[in-house]
N, C-alpha and C positions, 0 to 999 in steps of 0.2 A: 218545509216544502211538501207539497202533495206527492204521497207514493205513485198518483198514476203520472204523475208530471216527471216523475224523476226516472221511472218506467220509460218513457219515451222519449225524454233526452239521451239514456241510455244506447238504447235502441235503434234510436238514430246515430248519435257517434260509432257505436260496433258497425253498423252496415254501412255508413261514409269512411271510415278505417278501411273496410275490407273492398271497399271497390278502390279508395286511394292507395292498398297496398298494391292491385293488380299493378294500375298507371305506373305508381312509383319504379316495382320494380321489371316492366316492360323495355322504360327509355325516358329518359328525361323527356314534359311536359308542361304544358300552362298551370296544370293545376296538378300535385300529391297527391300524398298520403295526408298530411297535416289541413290544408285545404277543403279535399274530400271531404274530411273527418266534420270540417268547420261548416261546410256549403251546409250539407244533413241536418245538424243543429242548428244551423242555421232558419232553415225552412219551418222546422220545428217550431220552435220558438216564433218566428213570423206567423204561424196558424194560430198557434195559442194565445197571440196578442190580437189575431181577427175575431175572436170570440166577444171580445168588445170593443175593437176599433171599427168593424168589419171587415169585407171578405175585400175591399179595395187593396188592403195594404198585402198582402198575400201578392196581387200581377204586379204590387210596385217592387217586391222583393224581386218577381223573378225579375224585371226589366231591369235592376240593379246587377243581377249576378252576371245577363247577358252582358250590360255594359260594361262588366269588371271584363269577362272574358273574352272581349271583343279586342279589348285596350293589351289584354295583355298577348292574344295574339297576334295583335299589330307588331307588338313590341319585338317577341320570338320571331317574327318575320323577316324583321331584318335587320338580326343576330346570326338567323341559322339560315342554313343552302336547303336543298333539297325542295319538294311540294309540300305545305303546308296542309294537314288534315284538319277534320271537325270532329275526330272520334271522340279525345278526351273533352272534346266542347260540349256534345251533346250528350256527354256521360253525366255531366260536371250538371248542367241543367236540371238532367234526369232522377241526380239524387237528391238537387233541391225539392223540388217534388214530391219525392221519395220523403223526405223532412217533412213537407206541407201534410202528405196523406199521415204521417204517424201520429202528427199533432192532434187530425182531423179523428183521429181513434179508427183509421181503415191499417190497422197493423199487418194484418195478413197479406194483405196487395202490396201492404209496401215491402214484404218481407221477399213475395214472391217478383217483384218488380225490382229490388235488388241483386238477390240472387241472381237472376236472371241476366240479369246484365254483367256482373260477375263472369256467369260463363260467357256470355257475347265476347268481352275484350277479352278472355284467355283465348277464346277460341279462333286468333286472327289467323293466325295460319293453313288451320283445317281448314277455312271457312274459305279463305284465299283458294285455296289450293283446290278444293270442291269445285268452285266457281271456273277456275282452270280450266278442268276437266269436261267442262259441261260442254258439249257442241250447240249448233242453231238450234238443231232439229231436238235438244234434250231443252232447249229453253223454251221450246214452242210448244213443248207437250206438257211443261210443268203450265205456261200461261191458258193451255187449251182446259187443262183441269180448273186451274180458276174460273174459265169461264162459263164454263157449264155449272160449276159449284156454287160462286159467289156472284154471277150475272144472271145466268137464265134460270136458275132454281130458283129466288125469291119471286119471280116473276109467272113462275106458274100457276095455274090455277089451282086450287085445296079442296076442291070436291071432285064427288062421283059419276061416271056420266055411264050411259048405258043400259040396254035390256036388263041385266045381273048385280046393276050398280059396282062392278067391281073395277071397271076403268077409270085411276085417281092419277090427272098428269105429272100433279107435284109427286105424290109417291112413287109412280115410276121413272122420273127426272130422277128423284133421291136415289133409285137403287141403279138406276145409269153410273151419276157419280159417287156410289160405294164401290162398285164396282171398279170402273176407271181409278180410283183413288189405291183401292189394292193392287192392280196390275200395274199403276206407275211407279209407286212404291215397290215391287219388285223386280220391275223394269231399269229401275235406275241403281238398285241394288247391284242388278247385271253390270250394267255401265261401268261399273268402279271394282267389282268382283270378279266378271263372269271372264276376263282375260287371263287370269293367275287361278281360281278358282276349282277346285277338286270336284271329284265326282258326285259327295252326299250336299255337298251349297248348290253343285249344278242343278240338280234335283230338285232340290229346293225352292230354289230361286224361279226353275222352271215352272215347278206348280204352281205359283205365285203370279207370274207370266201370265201364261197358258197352258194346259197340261198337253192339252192338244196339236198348239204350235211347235211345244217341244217334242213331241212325239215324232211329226212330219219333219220336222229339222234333222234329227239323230238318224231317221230312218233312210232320208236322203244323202247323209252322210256316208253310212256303211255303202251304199253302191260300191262306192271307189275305194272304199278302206272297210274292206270286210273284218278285216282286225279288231276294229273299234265294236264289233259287236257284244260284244260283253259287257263292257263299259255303257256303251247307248240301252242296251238292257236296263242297268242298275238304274240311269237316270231317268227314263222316260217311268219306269216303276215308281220311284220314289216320286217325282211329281204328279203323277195318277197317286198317291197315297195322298201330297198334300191338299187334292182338292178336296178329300174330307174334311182338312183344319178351314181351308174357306168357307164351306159348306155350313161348318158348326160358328164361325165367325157369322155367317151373314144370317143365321136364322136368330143371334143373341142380339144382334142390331134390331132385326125386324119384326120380331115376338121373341121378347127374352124370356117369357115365364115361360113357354114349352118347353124350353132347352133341357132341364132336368128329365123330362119324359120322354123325348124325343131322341137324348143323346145313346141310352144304352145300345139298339140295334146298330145304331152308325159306328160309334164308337168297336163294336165288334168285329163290323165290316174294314174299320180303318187298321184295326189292331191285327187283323190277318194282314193286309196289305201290307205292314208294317213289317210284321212278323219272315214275309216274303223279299219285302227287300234288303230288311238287314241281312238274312240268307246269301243273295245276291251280292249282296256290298261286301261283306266279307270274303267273299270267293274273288274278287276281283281289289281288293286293298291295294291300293297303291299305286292304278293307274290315274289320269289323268288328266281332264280336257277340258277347254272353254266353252262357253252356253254358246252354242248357234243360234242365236234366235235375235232379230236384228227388229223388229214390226213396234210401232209405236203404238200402245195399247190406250193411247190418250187419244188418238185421233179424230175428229168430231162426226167423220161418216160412220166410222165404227161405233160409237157412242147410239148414234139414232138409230141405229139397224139393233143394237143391240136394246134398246127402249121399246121398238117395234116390236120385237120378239116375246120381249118380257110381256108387251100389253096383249100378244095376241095367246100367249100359253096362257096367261091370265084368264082372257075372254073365254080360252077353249076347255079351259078345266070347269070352269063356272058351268059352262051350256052343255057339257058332256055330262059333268055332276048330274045336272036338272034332269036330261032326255034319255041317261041310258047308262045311269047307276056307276060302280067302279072299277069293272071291267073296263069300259071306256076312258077311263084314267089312268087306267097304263099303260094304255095304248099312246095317250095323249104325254102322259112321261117318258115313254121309250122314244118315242120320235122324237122329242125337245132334248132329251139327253143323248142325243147321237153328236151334235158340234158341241155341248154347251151345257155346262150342270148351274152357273149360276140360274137363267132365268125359271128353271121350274122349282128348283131351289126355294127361291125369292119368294115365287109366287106361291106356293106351298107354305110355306112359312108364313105370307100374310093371311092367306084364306083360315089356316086355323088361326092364327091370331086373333081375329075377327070370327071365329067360331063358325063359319060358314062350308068348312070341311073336316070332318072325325080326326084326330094324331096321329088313329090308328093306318087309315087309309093313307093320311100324309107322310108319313115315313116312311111308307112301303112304297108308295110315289115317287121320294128321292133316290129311294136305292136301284128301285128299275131303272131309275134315269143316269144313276153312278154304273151300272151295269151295260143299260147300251153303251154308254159312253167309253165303257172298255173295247167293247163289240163294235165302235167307229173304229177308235185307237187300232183294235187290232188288224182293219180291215186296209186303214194308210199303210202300216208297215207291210202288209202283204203285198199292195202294189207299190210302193215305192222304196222300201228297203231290201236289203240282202236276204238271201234267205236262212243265213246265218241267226240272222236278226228277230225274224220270223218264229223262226223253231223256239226259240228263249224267250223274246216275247209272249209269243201264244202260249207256251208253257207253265210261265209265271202270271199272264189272266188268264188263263186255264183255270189254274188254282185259285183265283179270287175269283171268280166267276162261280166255281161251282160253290165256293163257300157264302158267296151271296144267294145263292138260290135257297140254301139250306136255310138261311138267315129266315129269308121269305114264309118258305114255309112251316119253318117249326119256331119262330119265335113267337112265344105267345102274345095274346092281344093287349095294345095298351091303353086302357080306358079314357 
């Protein structure tokens, strides 16, 4: 026998075993372990017999196994009580299949399209129980993320329009839903976390969120529970640190070769911030609280208000660039980073990408914008939190505040 024929007979019986051991030992089924094992080689051997029968007899295999498994879920129908499923049916399908691609020499997909399924059927329970969990309004916003992702983004347009050539609707659709995509993902984190959840995931989760949302949520808090001021300290800090790790996230999506050059000054910036929370967090060890923050970051108004924004700090760094050098750059980053550090972010990251603004200038860009955007933060909590809140807040961007400034102006330049 040919070693690669015996290679993927192999190959196939190990991975129809290892999905027919899940089945077998779940709950009695239509189809095993032994079955399993047979379906795989089964498919196998049908592919390597299309190499010179043709690829005909490959759909007569599958429409054989359907009709095996049809019959014999007839059968288990009405033997057994309960609702009848199609898990182990369409498992049973799947690693015929799985057989056909091993025969056809695609080894890796089949390997990774077994596994895969592997975890699916272990995973019925979690999966069950997620699903549970979900309300309307958490299924609307995972369906609202598809739509903007996998509906209205292939449909955009892929060129330039504008005075600066810098307005591209697909690219700013795309960092619409990068965005969106990171704040439902840690949206939904919330949902299953942020009930039970301690102070350094609140934080977390929050900068994930909105660094900002969490801010006005904690700050509104303390009114009526001055108490909690220490605690809303630690977490509105630590989520102002993590919208550095977004920050370094979105410019590796959007220009990943700067990253290297780009990262030391942020990275410095983040590592004080860092350095202030753990401070913080340790002083307060072992208190307690749930994420306040309830705002659905999938939302589709908020989606285009936030595309809007991106295309017009886009536009406005371009024609500031052109008419009045980089002074007016940070003018144009301080005012974009007072709500919002992704869009000048984004936009930064792609103009140098694109080579149409200096690294040097562009770095110093995001950090004005990480700075106002402490200088919003600290400006909600004065009106609308305690003044407990106030004092340890402003104290703790106090100190990242003035160590950003430091940053500015002695870190040397980067070519």
């Amino acid at each position: 026998m040919d070693p690669s024929v015996a290679q993927k007979l192999g190959l196939s019986l190990g991975l129809g075993l290892l999905v027919g051991l899940q089945r077998e030992w779940t709950a009695p089924h239509v189809a095993g372990i032994r079955t399993f094992g047979i379906l795989t080689i089964y498919g196998t051997f049908v592919a390597l017999i299309a190499e010179d029968t043709g690829g005909w007899i490959i759909g007569a295999g599958l429409l054989t196994v359907a009709t095996m498994l049809t019959v014999g879920s007839i059968l288990k129908a009405k033997t057994a009580s309960g609702e009848p499923g199609l898990t182990t049916q369409a498992a049973a399908l799947t690693m015929y299949l799985v057989g056909v691609a091993i025969g056809l020499g695609w080894m890796l997909m089949a390997v990774v399209v077994a596994g895969a399924m592997a975890v699916l059927l272990q995973w019925k329970r979690p999966l069950h129980a997620f699903i549970e969990r979900l309300g309307e309004r958490d299924v609307r916003a995972i369906v609202q993320l598809v739509l903007i992702a996998l509906v209205l983004l292939p449909v955009v347009p892929d060129r330039s329009f504008g005075p600066y050539a810098v307005i591209n609707p697909f690219q700013i659709w795309f960092m619409v839903v990068l965005i969106v995509g990171i704040s439902l993902g840690g949206y939904i984190a919330y949902k299953f976390l942020g009930a039970r959840t301690g102070t350094l995931l609140g934080g977390v989760l929050g900068g994930l969120i909105s660094s900002t949302a969490t801010t006005v949520s904690y700050a509104r808090r303390t009114r009526g529970t001055p108490e909690t001021a220490s605690m809303a300290t630690v977490v509105i800090m630590i989520a102002s640190t993590i919208v550095f790790g977004r920050v370094v996230f979105e410019i590796y999506i959007v220009a990943p070769h700067i990253l290297t050059r780009i990262l030391p000054p942020l990275f410095a910036m983040a590592g004080l911030m860092a350095t202030v929370s753990a401070f913080l967090y340790f002083r307060v060890e072992g208190e307690s609280e749930h994420l306040p923050i309830e705002e659905d970051p999938s939302e589709l108004k908020a989606a285009v208000v936030f595309g809007l924004l991106y295309a017009a700090v886009l536009f406005a760094v371009a024609a500031v660039r052109e008419h009045f050098g980089n002074t007016g750059l940070y003018i144009v980053a301080g005012l974009s980073g007072l709500t919002d550090m992704d869009a000048i972010t984004l936009s930064t990251a792609q103009l140098i990408g694109e080579e149409q603004l200096d690294i040097d200038v562009g770095w110093r860009m995001i950090l004005v914008g990480a700075l106002s955007n402490l200088f919003f933060k600290a400006g909600a909590v004065a009106l609308l939190g305690h003044r407990q809140l106030l004092w340890r807040v402003g104290s703790a961007f106090g100190v990242a505040f003035l160590g950003g400034i430091l940053i500015l102006l002695f870190w040397p330049a980067i070519d």
